[in-house]
N, C-alpha and C positions, 0 to 999 in steps of 0.2 A: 627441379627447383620449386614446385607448388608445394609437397610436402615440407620443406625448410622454411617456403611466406607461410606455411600456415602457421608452423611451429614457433618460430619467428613471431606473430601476431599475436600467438594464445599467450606466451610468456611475456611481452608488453602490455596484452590486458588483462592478464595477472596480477602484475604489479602493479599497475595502476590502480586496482581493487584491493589493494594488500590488506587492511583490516579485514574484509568479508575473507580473503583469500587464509589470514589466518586464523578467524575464526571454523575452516574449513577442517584447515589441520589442526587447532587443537581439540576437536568435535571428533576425528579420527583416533589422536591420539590419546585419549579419555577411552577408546573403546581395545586399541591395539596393547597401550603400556598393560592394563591390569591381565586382559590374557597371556602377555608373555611374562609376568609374574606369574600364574595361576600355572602355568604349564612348566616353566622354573622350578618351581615349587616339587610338583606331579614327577619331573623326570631328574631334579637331582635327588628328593628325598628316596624315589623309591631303588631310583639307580643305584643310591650307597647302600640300601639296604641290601638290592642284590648281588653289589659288587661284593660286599662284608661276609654275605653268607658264603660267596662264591669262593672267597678267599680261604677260608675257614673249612680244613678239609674234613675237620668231623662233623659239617652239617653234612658232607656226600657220604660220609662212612655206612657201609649196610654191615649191621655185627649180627652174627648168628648167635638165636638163643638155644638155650639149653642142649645137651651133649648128644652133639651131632657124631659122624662118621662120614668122611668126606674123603676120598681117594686124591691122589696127587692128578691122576686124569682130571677129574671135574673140576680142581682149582684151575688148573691150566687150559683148559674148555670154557671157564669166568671170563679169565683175563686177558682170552679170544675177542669175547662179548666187545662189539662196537661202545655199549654200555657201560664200559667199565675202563676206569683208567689205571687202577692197579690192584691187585691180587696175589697173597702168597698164604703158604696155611701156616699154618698159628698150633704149634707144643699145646700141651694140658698146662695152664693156666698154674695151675698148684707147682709144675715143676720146671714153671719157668720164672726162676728169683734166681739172684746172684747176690752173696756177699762181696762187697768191693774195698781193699785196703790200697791207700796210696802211701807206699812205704815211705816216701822222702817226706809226709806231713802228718802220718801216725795217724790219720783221718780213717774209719770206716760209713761205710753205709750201704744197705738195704736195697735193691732194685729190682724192679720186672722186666725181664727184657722179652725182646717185642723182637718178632722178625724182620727184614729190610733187604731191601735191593733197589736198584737203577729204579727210578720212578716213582718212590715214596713220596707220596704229599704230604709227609711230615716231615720229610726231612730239607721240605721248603729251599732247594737248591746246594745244599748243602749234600758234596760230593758221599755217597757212599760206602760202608766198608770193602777195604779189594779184596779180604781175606778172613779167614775164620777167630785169625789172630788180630783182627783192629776191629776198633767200637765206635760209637757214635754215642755220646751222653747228653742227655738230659741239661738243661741248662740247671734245676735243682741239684742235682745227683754233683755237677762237677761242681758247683756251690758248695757244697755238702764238704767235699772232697778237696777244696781248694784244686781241682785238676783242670787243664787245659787239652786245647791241641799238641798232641806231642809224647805226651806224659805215658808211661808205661803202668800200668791197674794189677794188682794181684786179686784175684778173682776167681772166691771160695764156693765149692758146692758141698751139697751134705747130704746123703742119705743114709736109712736105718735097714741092716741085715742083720739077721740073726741076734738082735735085739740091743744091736751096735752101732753107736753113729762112728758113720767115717766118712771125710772129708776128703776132695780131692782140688788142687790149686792147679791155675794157670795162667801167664801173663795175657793181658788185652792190651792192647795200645791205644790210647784214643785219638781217632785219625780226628775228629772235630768234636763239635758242642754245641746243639741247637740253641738259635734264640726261643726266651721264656714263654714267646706268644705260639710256639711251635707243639711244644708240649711241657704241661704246669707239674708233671708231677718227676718221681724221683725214677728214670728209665734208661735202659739201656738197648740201641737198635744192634742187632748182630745181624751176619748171614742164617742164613737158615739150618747150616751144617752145625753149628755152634748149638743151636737151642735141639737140634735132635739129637746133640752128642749129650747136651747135660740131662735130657727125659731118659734115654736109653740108661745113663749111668745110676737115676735116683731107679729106672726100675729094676736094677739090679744086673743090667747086662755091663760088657765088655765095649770100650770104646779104644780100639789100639792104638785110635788115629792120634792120640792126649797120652793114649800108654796107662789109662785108667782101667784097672783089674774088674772083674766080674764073667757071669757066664756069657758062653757064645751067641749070637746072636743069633739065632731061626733064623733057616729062610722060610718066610712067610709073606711072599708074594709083596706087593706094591703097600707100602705104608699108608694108614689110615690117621687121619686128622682131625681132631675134634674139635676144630674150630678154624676161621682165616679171617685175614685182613682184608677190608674188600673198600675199595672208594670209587663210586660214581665219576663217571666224566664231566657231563655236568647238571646243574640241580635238576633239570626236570627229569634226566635220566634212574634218579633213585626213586619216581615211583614206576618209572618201567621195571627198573629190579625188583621193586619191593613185589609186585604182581607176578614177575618170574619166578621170585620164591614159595609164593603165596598158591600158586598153580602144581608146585611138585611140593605144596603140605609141608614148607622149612619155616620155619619161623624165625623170625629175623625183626630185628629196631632199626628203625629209620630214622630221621628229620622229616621225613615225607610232608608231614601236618603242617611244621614249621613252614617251609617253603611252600606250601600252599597257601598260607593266610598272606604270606607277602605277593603272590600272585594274585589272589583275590584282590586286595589295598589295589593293587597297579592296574587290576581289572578296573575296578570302583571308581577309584581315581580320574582314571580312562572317561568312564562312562558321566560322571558331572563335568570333568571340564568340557568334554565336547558336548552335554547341554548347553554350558553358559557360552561357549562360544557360537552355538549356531544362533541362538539367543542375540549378543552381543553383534553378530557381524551381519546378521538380518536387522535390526536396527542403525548400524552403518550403513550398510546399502539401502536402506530406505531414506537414509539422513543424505547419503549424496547424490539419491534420485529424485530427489525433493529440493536440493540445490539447486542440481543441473536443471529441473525446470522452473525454478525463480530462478536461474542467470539467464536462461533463451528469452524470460518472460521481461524481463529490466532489460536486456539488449537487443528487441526487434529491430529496433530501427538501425543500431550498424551492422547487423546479422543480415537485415534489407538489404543493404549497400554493398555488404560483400557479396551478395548474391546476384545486385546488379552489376558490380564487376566482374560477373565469372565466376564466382567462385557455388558451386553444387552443390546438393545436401550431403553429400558424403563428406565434403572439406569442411561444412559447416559441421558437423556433426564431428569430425576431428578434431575442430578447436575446441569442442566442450569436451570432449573424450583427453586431450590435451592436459587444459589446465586440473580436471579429476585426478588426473598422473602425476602433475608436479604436488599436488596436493598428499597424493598417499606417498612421494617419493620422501616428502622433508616430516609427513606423521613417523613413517617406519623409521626412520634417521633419528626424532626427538625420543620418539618411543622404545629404541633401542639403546636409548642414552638413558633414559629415565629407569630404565628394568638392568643396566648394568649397576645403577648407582645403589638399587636395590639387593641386587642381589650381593651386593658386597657387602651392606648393611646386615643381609639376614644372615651368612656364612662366619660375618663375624660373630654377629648374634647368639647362634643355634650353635654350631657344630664345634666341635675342639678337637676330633680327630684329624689329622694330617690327611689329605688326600677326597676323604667325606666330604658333600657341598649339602647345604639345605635346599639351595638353588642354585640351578645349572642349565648352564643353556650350548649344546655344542656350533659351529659355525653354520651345519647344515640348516642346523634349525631356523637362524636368523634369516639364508636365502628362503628357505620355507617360505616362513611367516613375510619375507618381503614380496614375493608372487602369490603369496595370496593377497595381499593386501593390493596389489597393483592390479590383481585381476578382478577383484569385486569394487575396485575404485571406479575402475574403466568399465566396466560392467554397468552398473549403476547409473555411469553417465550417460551410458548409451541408452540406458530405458528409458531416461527421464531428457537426454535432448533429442527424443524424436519429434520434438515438438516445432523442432526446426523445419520440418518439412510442409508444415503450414505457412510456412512466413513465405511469402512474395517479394517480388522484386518491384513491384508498383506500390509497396510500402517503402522501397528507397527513394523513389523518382518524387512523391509526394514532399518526402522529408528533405528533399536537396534545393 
């Protein structure tokens, strides 16, 4: 029951106080609102930044420069790498273009096509080809083409022998069609069998599997690859790659730099807001240790009387400890009102992407910031009403 009289007490002379009581929280709430702006600010701006890059699978892309030689083992030894979330090799560049006719709209166009399988991060959810025989287009390319999901592609190759072009055709079906934010330009994803069937034919060999003429194919051991597709798991993973490349002498482009300057910002960021807060909240605790002792100092004389009724310095020292808590409980309530009101203000303000916040604040956060707040309230109080344990009880008996 004593802890309930006390609690009981501290809350009637509380209110009783109420202008000093709300001059307490808003002294609080002048020092909590603008950090939880300040930190708003720090963890939605940088979060969109690194949700954006994250999203965005050619900031993880590692591209091999110049004309490599890369065995189908070492791709598949990549895309082992805990590091690495997809990897397949990549035809010679010059002989991977397809002419594309869509006979029912008399549309042609132009495209690079690009290897693909289960796991492409460009191909952003969007199911992959089952077979040699279906494609996956570019949002430009079926633009281009008037084509959709569904549609059957007549789709031209060309090479020169003996001082001859000759062309060889094949139906694609386009099982889908990426959105434009996937890839901008004019592309075609195939399986992989498809892009070594069209290098094998521009280099003059025999591909039966199409029933495309030319010479027999060598065997000559495990095919070499002058290039692959390779994307990071995630961002900070592409400068581990870029150092695994960098160690066996491959040269390779990253984002690496990119993604560094936005870890630096979130470092930097980091490192001013927790000045101004230690700043900030060491001025708070000294504002409600400087309270708590003008309230012990203004109420000797019934702080006396409760002590000549019984009540300890520990219960005395709980009723200031007490009302410091009702104090940070209705700061962090206003001040959680006042930084939501904000931060609506600034999102409408700032930001026009969908999803992006300029400030943001998750639900953790607000428990966060509400025990710190209650813990350096009560904190505070306690440094500052030890002064309780001076007061007598023959300062009640006097005043009764």
């Amino acid at each position: 029951m004593r802890p309930l009289l006390i609690a009981g007490l501290a809350w009637q002379d509380y209110r009783n106080d109420a202008r000093l009581s709300a001059c307490s929280v808003l002294a609080l709430v002048a020092v909590i609102a603008p950090l939880l702006v300040l930190f708003g600010l720090k963890f939605g701006l940088v979060g969109s930044l690194t949700e954006r890059l994250q999203r965005d699978p050619g900031v993880r892309e590692v591209i091999p420069l110049g004309g490599g030689r890369f065995q189908a083992s070492f791709i598949e030894e990549l895309a082992q790498r805990p590091e690495v979330a997809f990897a397949i090799p990549r035809t010679r560049q010059i002989a991977a273009t397809a002419e594309l006719l869509l006979p029912a709209q008399g549309r042609g166009v132009t495209v690079e096509m690009l290897p693909t399988a289960a796991g492409d991060p460009l191909l952003q959810g969007v199911k992959p080809p089952a077979g040699a025989g279906q494609v996956v287009l570019s949002y430009t390319a079926a633009e281009k083409l008037g084509a959709k999901a569904g549609d059957t592609l007549q789709a031209s190759f060309s090479r020169q022998q003996a001082g001859q072009v000759q062309w060889r055709q094949t139906p694609l079906q386009v099982s889908a069609v990426l959105p434009l934010s996937a890839f901008e330009r004019d592309g075609l994803f195939a399986p992989l069998e498809l892009l070594e069937a069209v290098e094998n034919y521009r280099d003059g060999r025999a591909v039966p599997a199409l029933g495309w003429p030319g010479e027999a194919e060598a065997d000559q051991g495990q095919r070499v690859y002058p290039a692959f597709r390779l994307y990071a798991r995630e961002l900070n993973d592409v400068e581990t790659l870029r150092q695994f490349f960098a160690e066996r002498r491959l040269l390779v482009s990253t984002q690496a730099a990119q993604i560094a300057q936005v870890q630096s910002l979130s470092r930097n960021l980091g490192l001013v807001f927790w000045i101004i807060a230690t700043l900030a909240v060491a001025g708070a605790v000294a504002a409600v240790a400087a309270g708590a002792v003008a309230a012990v100092e203004r109420k000797q004389r019934e702080l006396a009387v409760l002590r000549l009724l019984g009540f300890g310095t520990a219960a005395l020292l709980l009723l200031v400890m007490l009302q410091a808590l009702f104090s940070g409980l209705l700061a962090a309530a206003l001040a959680a009102l006042l930084y939501l009101l904000a931060e609506y203000g600034l999102n409408r303000l700032f930001m026009q992407t969908p999803g992006e916040f300029a400030s943001h604040l998750l639900p953790m956060h607000y428990v966060y910031a509400l025990t710190l707040v209650l813990l350096a309230s009560t904190g505070a109080a306690a440094l500052g009403g030890w002064r309780v344990v001076r007061i007598d009880a023959c300062q009640g008996i006097r005043d009764v």
